[in-house]
C-alpha beads as a LAMMPS data file, in Angstrom:
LAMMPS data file: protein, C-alpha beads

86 atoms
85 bonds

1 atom types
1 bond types

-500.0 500.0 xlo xhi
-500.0 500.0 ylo yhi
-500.0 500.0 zlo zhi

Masses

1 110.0

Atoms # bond

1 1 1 -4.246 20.373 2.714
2 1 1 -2.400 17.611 0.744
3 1 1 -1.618 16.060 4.470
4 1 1 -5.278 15.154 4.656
5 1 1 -5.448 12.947 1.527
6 1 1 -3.122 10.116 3.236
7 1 1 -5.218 9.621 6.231
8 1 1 -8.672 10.002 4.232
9 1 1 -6.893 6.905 1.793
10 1 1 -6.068 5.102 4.636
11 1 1 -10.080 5.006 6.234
12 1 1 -11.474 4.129 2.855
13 1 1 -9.564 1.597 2.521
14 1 1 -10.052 0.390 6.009
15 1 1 -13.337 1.067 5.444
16 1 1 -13.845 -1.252 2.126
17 1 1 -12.220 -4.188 3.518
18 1 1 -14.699 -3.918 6.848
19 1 1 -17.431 -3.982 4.240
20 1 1 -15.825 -6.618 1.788
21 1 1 -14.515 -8.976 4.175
22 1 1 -17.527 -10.595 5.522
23 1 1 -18.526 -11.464 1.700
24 1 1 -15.337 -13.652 1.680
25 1 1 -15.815 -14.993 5.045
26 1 1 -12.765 -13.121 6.663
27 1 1 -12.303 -11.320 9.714
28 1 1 -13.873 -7.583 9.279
29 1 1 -12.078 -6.174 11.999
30 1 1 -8.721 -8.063 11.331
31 1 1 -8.160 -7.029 7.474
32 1 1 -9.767 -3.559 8.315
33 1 1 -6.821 -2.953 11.128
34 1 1 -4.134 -4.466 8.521
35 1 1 -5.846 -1.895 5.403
36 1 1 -5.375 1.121 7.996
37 1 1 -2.269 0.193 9.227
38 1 1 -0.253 -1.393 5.914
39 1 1 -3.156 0.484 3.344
40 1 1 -2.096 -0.860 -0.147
41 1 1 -0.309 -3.594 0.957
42 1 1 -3.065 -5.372 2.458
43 1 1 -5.641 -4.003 -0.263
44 1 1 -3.575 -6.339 -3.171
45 1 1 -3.680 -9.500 -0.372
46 1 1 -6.657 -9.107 0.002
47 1 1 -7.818 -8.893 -3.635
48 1 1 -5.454 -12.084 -4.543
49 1 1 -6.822 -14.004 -2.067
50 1 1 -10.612 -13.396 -2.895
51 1 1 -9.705 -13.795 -6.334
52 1 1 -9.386 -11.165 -7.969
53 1 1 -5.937 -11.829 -8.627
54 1 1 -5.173 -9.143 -12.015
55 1 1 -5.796 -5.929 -9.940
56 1 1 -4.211 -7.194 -6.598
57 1 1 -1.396 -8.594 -8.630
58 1 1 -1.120 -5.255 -10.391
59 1 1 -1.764 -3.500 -7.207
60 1 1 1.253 -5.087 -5.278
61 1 1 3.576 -4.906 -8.578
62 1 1 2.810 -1.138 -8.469
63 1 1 3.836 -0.328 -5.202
64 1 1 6.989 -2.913 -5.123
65 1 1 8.511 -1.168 -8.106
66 1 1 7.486 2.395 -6.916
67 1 1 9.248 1.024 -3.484
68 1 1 12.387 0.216 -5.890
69 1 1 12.307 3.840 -7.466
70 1 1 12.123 5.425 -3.853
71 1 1 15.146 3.570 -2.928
72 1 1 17.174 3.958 -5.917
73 1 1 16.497 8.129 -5.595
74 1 1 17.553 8.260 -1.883
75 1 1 20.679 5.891 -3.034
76 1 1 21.188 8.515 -5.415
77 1 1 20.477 11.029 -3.538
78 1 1 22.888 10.606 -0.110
79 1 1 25.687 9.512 -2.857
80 1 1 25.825 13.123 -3.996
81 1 1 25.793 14.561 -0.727
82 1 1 28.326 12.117 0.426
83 1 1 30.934 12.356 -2.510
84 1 1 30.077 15.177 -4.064
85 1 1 33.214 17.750 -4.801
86 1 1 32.965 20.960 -3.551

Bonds

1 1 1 2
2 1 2 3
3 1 3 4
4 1 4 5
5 1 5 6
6 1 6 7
7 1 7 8
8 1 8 9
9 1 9 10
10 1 10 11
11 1 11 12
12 1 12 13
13 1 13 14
14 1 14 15
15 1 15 16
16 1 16 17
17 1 17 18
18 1 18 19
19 1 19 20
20 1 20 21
21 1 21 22
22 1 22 23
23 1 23 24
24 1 24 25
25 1 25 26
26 1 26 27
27 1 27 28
28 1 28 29
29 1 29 30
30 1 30 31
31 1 31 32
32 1 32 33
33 1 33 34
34 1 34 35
35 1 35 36
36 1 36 37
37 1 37 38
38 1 38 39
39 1 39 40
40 1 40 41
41 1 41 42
42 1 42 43
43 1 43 44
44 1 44 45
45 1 45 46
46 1 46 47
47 1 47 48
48 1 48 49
49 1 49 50
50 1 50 51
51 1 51 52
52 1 52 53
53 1 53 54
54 1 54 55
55 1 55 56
56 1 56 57
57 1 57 58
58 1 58 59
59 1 59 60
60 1 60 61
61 1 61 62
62 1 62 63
63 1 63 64
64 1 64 65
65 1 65 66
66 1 66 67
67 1 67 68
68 1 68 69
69 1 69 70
70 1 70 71
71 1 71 72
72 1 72 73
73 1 73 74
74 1 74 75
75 1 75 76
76 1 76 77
77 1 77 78
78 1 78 79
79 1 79 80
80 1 80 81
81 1 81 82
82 1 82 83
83 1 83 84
84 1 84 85
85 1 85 86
């Protein structure tokens, strides 16, 4: 069930940039593809460029740290398996 929630995110988003993009005078189809295919990424460019800079800014500082975090943990992670005694 939970496999369903990524792909449903991905369409609304999609979905709100083919609806918002016109307003701004951008390509519909264009940021549309880029929401489906790079989702949050391309919601917080978008948002910073049609100025509404705090939640795209807060957007993109969101998923850069949580990027961090996930990379850190798998660092972590294959160090134990690698040098771990035993």
């Amino acid at each position: 069930m939970e496999i369903l929630y990524v792909p449903l995110l991905q369409i609304a988003i999609a979905y709100y940039l083919f609806v918002q993009a016109p307003l701004y005078n951008k390509d519909r189809w264009l940021w549309s593809i880029l929401g489906f295919v790079f989702t949050f990424f391309t919601l917080s460019i978008f948002l910073i460029l049609t100025n509404r800079k705090g939640l795209g800014w807060t957007i993109l500082i969101a998923l850069t740290l949580s990027a961090i975090a996930g990379i850190l943990f798998l660092s972590l992670l294959v160090w134990a398996v690698f040098f771990s005694k035993g």
